[in-house]
N, C-alpha and C positions, 0 to 999 in steps of 0.2 A: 093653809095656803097664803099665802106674799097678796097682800092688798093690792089694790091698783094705784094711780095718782092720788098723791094726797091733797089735801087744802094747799099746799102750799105751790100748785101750779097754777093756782090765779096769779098769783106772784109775782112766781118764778119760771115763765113759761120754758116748755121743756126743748123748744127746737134751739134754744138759746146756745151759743156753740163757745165754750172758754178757749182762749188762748194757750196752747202748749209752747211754752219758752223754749223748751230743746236744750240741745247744746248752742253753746256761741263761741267755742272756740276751745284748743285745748292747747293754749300758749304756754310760756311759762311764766308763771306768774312769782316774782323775785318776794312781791310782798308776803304774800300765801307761806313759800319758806323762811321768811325770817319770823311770823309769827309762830310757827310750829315749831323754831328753834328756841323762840322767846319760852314759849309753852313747856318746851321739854330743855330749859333751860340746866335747870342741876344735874339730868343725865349725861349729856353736853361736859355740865366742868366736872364732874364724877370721873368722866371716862379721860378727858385730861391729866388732873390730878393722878388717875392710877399710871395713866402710862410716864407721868413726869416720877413716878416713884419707882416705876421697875426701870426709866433711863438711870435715875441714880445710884438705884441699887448695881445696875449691871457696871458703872460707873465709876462706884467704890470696890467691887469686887474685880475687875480688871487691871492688871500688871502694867506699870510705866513701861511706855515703850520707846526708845532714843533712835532719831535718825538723825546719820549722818549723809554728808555731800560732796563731790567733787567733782571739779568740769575739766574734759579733754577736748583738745581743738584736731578734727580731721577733717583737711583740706583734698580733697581729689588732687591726684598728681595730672599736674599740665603735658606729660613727658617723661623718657627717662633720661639718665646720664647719661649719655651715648647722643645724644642731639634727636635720634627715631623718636617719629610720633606715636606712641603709645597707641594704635589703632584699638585694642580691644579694655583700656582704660577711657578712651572717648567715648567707648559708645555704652560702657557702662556706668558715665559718670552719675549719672542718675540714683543710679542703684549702689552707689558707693559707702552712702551713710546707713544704707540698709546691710550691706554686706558687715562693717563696723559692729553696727548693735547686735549683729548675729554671733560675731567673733568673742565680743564682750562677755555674750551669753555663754558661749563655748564648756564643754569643760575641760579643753587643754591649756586656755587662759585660765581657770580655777585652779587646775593642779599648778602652775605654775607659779600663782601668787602664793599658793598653800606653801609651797617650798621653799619660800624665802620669806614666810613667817616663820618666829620662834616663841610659840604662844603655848603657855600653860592653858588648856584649853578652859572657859569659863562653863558652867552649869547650863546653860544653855546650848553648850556645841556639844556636848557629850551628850546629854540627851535629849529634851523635850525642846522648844525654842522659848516657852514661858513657863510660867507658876502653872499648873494646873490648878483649873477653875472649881469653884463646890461641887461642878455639876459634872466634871471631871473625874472627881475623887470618888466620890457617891457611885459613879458608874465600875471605876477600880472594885471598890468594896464590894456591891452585887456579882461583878466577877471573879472574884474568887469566892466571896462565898458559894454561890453555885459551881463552882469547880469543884468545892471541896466537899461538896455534897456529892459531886459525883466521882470523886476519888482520885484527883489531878491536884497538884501542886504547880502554880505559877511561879518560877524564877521573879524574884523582884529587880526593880534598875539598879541596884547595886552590884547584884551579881553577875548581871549583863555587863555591868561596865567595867568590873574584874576582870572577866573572859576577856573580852575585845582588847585590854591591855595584858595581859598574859601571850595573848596569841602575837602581836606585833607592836607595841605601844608607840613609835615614831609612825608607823604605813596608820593606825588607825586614825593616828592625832591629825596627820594630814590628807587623810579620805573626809574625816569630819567636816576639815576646814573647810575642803573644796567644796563637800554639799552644798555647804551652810553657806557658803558663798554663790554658790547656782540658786539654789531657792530663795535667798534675800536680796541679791542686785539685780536692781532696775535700771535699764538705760534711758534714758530719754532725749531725742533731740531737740534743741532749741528752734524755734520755727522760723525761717530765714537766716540763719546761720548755720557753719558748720560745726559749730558746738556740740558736743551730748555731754548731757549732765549725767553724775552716777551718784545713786543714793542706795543705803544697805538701810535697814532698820532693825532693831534688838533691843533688849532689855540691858546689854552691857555699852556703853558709849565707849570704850577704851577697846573695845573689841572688833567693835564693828569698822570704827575708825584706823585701828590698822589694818583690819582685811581691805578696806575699800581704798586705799590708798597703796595695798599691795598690788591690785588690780589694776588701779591707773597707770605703777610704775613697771607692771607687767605689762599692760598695753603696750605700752611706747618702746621697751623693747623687743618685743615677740617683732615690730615692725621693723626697727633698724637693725635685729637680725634677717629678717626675710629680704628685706632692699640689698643688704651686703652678698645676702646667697645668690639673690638676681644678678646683682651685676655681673659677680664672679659667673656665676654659670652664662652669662650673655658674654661675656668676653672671650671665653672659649669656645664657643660656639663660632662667635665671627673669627675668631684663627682658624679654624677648621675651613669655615666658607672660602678663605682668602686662598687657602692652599688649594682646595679644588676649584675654585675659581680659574686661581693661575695656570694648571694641568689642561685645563679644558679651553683657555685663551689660548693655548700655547697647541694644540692640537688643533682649533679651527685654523688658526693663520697658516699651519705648514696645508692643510686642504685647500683652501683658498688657493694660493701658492699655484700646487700642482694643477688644478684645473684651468689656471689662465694659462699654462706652461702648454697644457696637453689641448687647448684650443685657438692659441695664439691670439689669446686677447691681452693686448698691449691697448692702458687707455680706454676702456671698455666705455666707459663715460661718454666720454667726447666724442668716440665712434657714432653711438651710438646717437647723440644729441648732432651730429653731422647729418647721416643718414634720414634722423627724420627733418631734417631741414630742406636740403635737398630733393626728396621726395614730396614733402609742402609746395617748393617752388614749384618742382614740373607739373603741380596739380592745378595751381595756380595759369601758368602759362598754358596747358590743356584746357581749360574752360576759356582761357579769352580764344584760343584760336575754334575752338565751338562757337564761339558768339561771331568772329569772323567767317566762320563757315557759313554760318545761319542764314546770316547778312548777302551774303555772296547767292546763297540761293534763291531765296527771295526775289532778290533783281533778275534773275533767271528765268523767275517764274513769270514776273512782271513782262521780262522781254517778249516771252513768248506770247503772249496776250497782244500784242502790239497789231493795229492792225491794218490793212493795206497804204491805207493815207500816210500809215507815219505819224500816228497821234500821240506821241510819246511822250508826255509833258510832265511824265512823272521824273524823266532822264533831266532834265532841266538843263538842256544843251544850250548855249545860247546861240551858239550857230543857225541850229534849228527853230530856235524861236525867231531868230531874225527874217531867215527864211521863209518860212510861214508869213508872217508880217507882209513880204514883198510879193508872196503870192496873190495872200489875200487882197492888195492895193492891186494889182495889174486885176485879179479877176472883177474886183469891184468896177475898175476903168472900162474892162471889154463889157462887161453889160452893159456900162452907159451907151457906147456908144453902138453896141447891135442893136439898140432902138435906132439909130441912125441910118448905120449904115449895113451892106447886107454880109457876110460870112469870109466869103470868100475877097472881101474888100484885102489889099495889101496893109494896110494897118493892122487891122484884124486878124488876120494871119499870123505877123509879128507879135499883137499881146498873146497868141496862143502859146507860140513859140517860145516866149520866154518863161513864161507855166507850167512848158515841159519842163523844160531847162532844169526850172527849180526846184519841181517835183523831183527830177534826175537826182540834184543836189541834196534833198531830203534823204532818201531814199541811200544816195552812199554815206551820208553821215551818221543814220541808224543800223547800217551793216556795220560799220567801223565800231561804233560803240557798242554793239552783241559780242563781236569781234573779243573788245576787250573784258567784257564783264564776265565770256567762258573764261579768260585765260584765268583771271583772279579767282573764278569758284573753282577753278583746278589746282592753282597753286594753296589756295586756302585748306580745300581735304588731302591735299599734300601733305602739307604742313600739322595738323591734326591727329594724320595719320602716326608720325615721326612721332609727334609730343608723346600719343598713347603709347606707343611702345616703350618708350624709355621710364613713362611713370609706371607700364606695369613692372620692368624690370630694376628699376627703385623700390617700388612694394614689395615684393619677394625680397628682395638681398634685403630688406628691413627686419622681413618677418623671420626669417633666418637669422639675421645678429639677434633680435629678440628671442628667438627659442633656444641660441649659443648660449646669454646671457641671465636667462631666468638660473640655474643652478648657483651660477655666478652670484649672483645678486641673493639669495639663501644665504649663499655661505656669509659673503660680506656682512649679512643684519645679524647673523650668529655671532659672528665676528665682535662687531661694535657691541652688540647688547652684551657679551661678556666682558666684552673693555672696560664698555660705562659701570658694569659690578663691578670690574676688580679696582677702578679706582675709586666707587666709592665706599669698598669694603677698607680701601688703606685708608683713606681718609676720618672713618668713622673710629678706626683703632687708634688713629694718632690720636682724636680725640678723646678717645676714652679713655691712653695713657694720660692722660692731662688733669682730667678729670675722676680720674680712680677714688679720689680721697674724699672727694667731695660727696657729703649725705643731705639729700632733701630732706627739711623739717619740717613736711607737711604733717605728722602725729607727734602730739607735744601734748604736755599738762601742761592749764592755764591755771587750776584753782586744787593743791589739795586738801582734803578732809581736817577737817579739825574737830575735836573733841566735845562734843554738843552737851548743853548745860540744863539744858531743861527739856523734859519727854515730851514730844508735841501728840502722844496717845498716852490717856483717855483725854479727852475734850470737852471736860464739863458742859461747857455753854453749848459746843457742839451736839453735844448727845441727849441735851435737855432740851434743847429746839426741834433737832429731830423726832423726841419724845412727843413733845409739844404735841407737834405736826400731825404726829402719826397718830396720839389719843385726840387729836380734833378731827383727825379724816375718820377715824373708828367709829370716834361718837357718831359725828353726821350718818353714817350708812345706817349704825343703827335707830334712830333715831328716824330715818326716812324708813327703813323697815318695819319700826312701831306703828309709824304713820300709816305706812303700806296694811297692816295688818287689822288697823283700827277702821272700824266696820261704824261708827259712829259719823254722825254732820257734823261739820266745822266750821260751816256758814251758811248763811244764807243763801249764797249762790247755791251752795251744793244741793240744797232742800229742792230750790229750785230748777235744778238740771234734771236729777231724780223723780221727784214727783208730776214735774210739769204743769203743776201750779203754784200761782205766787206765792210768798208768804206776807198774809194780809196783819198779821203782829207780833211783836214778842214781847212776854209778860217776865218779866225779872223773875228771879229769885232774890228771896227777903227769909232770911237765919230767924228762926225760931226757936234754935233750941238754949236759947237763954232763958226762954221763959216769959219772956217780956210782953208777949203777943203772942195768943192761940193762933190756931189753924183758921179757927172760925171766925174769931174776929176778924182775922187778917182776911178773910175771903171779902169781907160786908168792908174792910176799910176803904172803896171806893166811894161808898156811901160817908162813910164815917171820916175822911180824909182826904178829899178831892185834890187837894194840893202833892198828895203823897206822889212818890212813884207808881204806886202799881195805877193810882187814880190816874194816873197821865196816860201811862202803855196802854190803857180798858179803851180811854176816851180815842186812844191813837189808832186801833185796833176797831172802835165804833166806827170812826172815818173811813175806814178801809172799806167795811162794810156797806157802807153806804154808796160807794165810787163800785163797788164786786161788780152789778149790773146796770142795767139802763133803769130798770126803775128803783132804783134804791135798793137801799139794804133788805135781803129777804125776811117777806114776815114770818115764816115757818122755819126756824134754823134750828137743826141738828149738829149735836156736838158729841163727835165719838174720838175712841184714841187707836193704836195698834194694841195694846196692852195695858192690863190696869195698873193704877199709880201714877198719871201720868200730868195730872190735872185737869182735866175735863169739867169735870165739876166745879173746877175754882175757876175754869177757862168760863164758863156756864154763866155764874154768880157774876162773876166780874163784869162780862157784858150785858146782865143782863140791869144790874146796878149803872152802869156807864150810860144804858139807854134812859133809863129812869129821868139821869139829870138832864136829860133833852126834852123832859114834862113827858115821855110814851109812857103809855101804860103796859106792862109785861108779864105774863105768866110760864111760869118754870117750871116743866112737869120732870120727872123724875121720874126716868123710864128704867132705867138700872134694875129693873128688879130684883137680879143675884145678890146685888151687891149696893146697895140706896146709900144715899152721903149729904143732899141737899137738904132733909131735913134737921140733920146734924148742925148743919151751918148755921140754920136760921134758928136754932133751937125750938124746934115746932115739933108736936107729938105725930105718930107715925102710924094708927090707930088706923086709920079709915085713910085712906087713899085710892090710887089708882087701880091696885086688882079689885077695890072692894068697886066701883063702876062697871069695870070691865068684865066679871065675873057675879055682879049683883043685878036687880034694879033699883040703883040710885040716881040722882042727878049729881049735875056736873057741879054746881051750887054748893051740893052736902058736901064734896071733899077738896075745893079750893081751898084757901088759909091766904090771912093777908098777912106779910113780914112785917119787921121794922123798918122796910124800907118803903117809901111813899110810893103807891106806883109799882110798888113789885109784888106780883101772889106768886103762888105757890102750888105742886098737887103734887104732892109725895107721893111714895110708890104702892107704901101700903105692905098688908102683909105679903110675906114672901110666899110666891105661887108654887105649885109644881109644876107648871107649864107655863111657863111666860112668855113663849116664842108664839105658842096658839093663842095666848090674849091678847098680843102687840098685833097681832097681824090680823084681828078680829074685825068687824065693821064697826062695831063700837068706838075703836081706837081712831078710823075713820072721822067717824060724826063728832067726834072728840076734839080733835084737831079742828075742822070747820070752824064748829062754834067757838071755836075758839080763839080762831085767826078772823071772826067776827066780834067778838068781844074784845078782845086786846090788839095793842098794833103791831107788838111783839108777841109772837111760841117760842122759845125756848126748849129744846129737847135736849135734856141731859141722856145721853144713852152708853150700855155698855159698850166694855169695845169689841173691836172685830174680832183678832184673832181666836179660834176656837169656836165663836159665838153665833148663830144667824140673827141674833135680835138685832145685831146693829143694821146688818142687809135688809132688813125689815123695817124699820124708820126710815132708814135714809132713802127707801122708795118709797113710802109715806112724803116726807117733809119736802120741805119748798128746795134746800139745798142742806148741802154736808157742810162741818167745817172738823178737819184731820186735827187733831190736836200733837203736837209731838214735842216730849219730852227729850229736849239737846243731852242728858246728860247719862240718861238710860237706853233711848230706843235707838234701835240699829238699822243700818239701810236696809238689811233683809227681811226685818217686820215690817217697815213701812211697804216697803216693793208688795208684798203679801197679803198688807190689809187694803193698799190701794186698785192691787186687782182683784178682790172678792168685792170692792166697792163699786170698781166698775161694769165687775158682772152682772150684779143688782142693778145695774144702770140707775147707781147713783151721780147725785149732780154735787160733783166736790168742785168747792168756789175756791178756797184755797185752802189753806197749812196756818196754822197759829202753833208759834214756838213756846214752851211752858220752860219756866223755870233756867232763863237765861241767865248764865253767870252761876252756875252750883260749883259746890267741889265735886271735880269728875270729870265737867262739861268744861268749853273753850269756844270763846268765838265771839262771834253776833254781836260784839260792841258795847254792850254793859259793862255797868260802873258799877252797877248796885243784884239784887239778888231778893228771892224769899222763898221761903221752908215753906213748900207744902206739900200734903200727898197724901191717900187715903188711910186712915185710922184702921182698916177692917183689913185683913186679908181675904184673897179668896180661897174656900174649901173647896171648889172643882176644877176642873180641869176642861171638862166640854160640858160640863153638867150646872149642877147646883147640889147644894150640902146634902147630908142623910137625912137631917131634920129639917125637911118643909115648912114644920113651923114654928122653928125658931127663928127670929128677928136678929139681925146684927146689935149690938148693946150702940146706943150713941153716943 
């Protein structure tokens, strides 16, 4: 059974909670890949090198290749000869240069250059366009040999190229040319201009250079024959229009004619621009005498409103105002003086009398003016009446010449619109005679081909850049996919993303195999070397340990690995030497039972050790050992058990540890390691805390991941990670300068066990 707490949680208490670093980020880190390039540097210029050797190779093995060049200039026509605006070249101007390069491509421009070549044809037009390549030839030879296994005979290209001149030797010489000229001219426009460049390429420069110059001077006249076919065919064309023009001008006018004849329209115009004038006036005159009318009765109506008095002030007679006036003064006078005097006085009498009078007088000057105002509202819808009649019979005899005149007025626009063709159909012909002879030179050569001197195919520098290129992009992928695949740390960071605990040191690698320095010296050279390296990393890695918790560096420390080989033991030695020089006193048991290494180091006999306690009654006294080093003991393992999982986990091992984290300031626990093993789960629940040992240059992230969860299933307490053997051949990274050779002397004979022979000893 798995003991309970060990001695080392007075320590190390257990509610004590480590920090899990985690991830912090998964950027890209530019440094990270330039050391891994640095690292896998020669595979890198390997994979350079190779690919700069197959560019050369493909480089010398590739046929000169000569291009030739020439520039033609095509302009969009503005128009044609005839002075017409080209409607359907306007609105293709666009698409002109495209139609061009299309033409170029053609193959009735190929056969056409072909025909006014007279060309022995060179080895590249009659058959192949190059040299066949090795990879060419090699592929011939597989094919016929497997022909001829199976009973076929392939025609060679000689006999091919018999037949084809046998059968027509001028049609094939010129079927060749024109291929060879569709599949090797290129056209290109020049960009903002109307230029297109023409280039052919071949292995013959005398050849290519007259085909591509047969082509330019085919261009330009496949054009000035096609412009010469337009005109002519447009010139006859407009004869034709002229004479049915004329036939059909000559037929509206005798129509015209007849229908003014058979409707008596003499002047149809002017009639007609009379009539609506006319008509305008008496509509004109009809509305004022409506306003007249209007007027007229209004005051009619007025009149009759008038009422007995004569109050008519709207009439603005002056008569009657006057009158009123002389009323009003006599009636004011007879009130004065009926205060006076009585009614019937003779005065009195008289102001009456005169107030009839005047009222008489009122009274006929508002008859006489009703009088007048019926007679004007009579003559006024008199006069209203006339105007309407006459303007309705102006609108009709209107509307009548307008319905006489519309056919009229057809014929006439037939008329003129055939006029206006046929003089400008004469007019565009006289110009055309004028112009017959004259040819726009909008398609012209500007530049022909000449004779090229040197092959600008193969491109050394070209194809060794691109070589270059191509083995530096190859390297890198592969090189990232070694990386990808490499299951190994490559820093510190990574230990620490991984594991999720720090890493508290790393102890160099230091080369042994000169001979110069044992294993075991080199373990004890912190003592014997304090100036050394590894005496610096020991002392750097004691620091750590000291800072791991709140009370110091733990006094019960266990030291396991994922897998043996790893240094553990020298990880062990070295701290425990490192504490020494700080005056503690340290004891270093040597729990490995499979497999024991500490006594090895110290050169101390192996006799009586740890099983013989743990399986005897001895004291703890009988099997300590003091080393060479002041301040450092010792408890070996002792003979090798047949059960050393059931005496690690013993209460012995218990009371062991105690006293012993009372006797000394440091335990040390060298222990096997995890994978396969439970002894190590079995200390490290014992001990005050873990420390993972992990060798940079062997151990893999899926041993650690493995040994670190069977460690925490044991709910052990892992402080952190100590790096062994930074800087090996194998390993990369972690910032050493320097190195050292160590690692266990013994193999191990088990697998989850221990050897056949119980009790044999490992030799030391």
């Amino acid at each position: 059974m798995v003991a309970g707490p060990g001695p080392g949680a007075l320590d190390y208490p257990r509610g004590t909670v480590f920090q899990d670093l985690g991830d912090e980020g998964e950027g890209l880190d530019l440094k990270r890949y330039l050391a891994i390039l640095l690292y896998r540097k020669w595979l890198l210029i390997f994979a350079v090198l190779l690919a700069l050797i197959a560019g050369l190779f493909y480089t010398v093995r590739e046929p000169p290749v000569y291009r030739a060049t020439a520039t033609v200039q095509a302009t969009p026509p503005s128009g044609n000869q005839f002075g017409f605006t080209d409607l359907s070249a306007v609105a293709s101007a666009r698409n002109f240069t495209g139609d061009q390069l299309e033409l170029l491509r053609s193959s009735v421009l190929a056969e056409r250059a072909a025909q006014t070549l007279s060309l022995d044809l060179a080895p590249e037009t009659k058959t192949d366009d190059a040299k066949p390549t090795f990879f060419d030839e090699l592929q011939q030879q597989l094919t016929q040999w497997w022909h001829a296994r199976q009973g076929r005979v392939e025609p060679t290209a000689l006999d091919e190229q018999r037949d084809r001149l046998l059968d027509d030797p001028l049609a094939s010489n010129q079927a060749a040319v024109a291929a060879r000229i569709r599949s090797s001219l290129v056209a290109t426009p020049v960009r903002d201009t109307n230029l297109i460049q023409l280039s052919m390429e071949g292995s013959d420069p005398r050849a290519i250079t007259a085909m591509l110059n047969a082509v330019a001077k085919a261009f330009v006249n496949f054009q000035t024959e096609r412009r010469s076919d337009d005109a002519t065919s447009t010139q006859t064309f407009y004869e034709q229009q002229i004479e049915w023009t004329r036939v059909q001008l000559e037929d509206a006018e005798r129509q015209l004619t007849a229908y003014a004849r058979s409707k008596d329209l003499v002047h149809v115009d002017n009639l007609l621009e009379y009539s609506q004038s006319e008509y305008g006036a008496l509509r004109d005159r009809l509305g004022e005498a409506e306003r007249n009318l209007f007027q007229a009765e209004a005051k009619m109506r007025a009149m009759n409103e008038i009422d007995a008095q004569g109050s008519s002030d709207f009439l603005g007679s002056e008569v009657i105002q006057s009158l009123k006036t002389r009323r009003g003064e006599l009636l004011d006078e007879y009130q004065r003086k009926l205060e006076v005097f009585l009614p019937d006085y003779p005065a009195m009498v008289q102001l009456r009398s005169q107030i009839e009078a005047i009222d008489g007088q009122i009274a006929a000057e508002v008859d006489s003016i009703s009088r007048s105002l019926r007679i004007e509202y009579e003559t006024s819808l008199k006069e209203r009446q006339l105007l309407a009649d006459r303007a309705e019979e102006a609108r009709l005899e209107l509307l009548k010449l307008r319905d006489e005149t519309v056919d009229y007025n057809a014929l006439a626009r037939s008329r003129d619109t055939l006029q206006a063709m046929y003089n400008g159909l004469l007019s565009r012909v006289t110009e055309a005679e004028l112009v017959s002879g004259i040819v726009q030179d909008n398609i012209r050569i500007v530049d022909l081909a000449t004779v090229p001197v040197k092959p600008f195919k193969p491109d050394l520098n070209k194809n060794l850049m691109v070589s270059a290129f191509l083995g530096l992009v190859l390297g890198v992928l592969l090189i990232l996919l070694l990386e990808h695949l490499d299951d190994s740390y490559k820093s510190n960071d990574e230990v620490e993303k991984e594991t999720g605990r720090p890493v508290l040191g790393s102890l160099p690698f230091i080369d042994t195999s000169t001979g110069v320095q044992s294993s075991a010296n080199l373990a004890l050279s912190v003592a014997n070397d304090p100036k050394g390296p590894l005496a610096e990393a020991s002392r750097s890695l004691r620091t750590s340990l000291m800072f791991s918790t709140a009370e110091g560096a733990p006094r019960v420390l266990h030291f396991t690995s994922a897998s043996p080989g790893e240094g553990k033991s020298f990880s062990c030695v070295s701290v425990a030497a490192s504490f020494t020089q700080s005056g503690s006193t340290v004891l270093c048991i040597d729990c490995d039972l499979r497999n024991p290494s500490l006594h090895g180091i110290f050169d101390l006999p192996n006799d009586v050790g740890l099983t013989n306690y743990l399986a005897a009654e001895i004291s703890p006294a009988e099997i300590a050992q003091a080393t060479s080093v002041d301040g450092l003991f010792l408890i070996s393992s002792g003979p090798m058990p047949p059960n050393p999982v059931e005496l690690l986990s013993s209460g012995k091992m218990m009371n062991l540890l105690k006293l012993a984290a009372e006797r000394f300031d440091y335990v040390l626990i060298d222990g096997p390691p995890v994978i396969g093993l439970a002894d190590a789960l079995v200390l490290s629940r014992m001990a005050g805390a873990s420390l993972l040992v992990i060798n940079t240059a062997k151990n893999t992230r899926t041993m650690v991941k493995e040994s670190l969860k069977r460690l925490r299933g044991s709910q052990a307490r892992i402080i952190g990670v100590v790096l062994q053997k930074v800087g090996q051949p194998g390993g990369r990274g972690y910032g050493y300068g320097y190195g050292y050779g160590y690692g266990y002397r013994y193999q191990y004979q088990y697998l989850y066990g221990y050897g056949q022979d119980h009790n044999e000893r490992p030799p030391v």
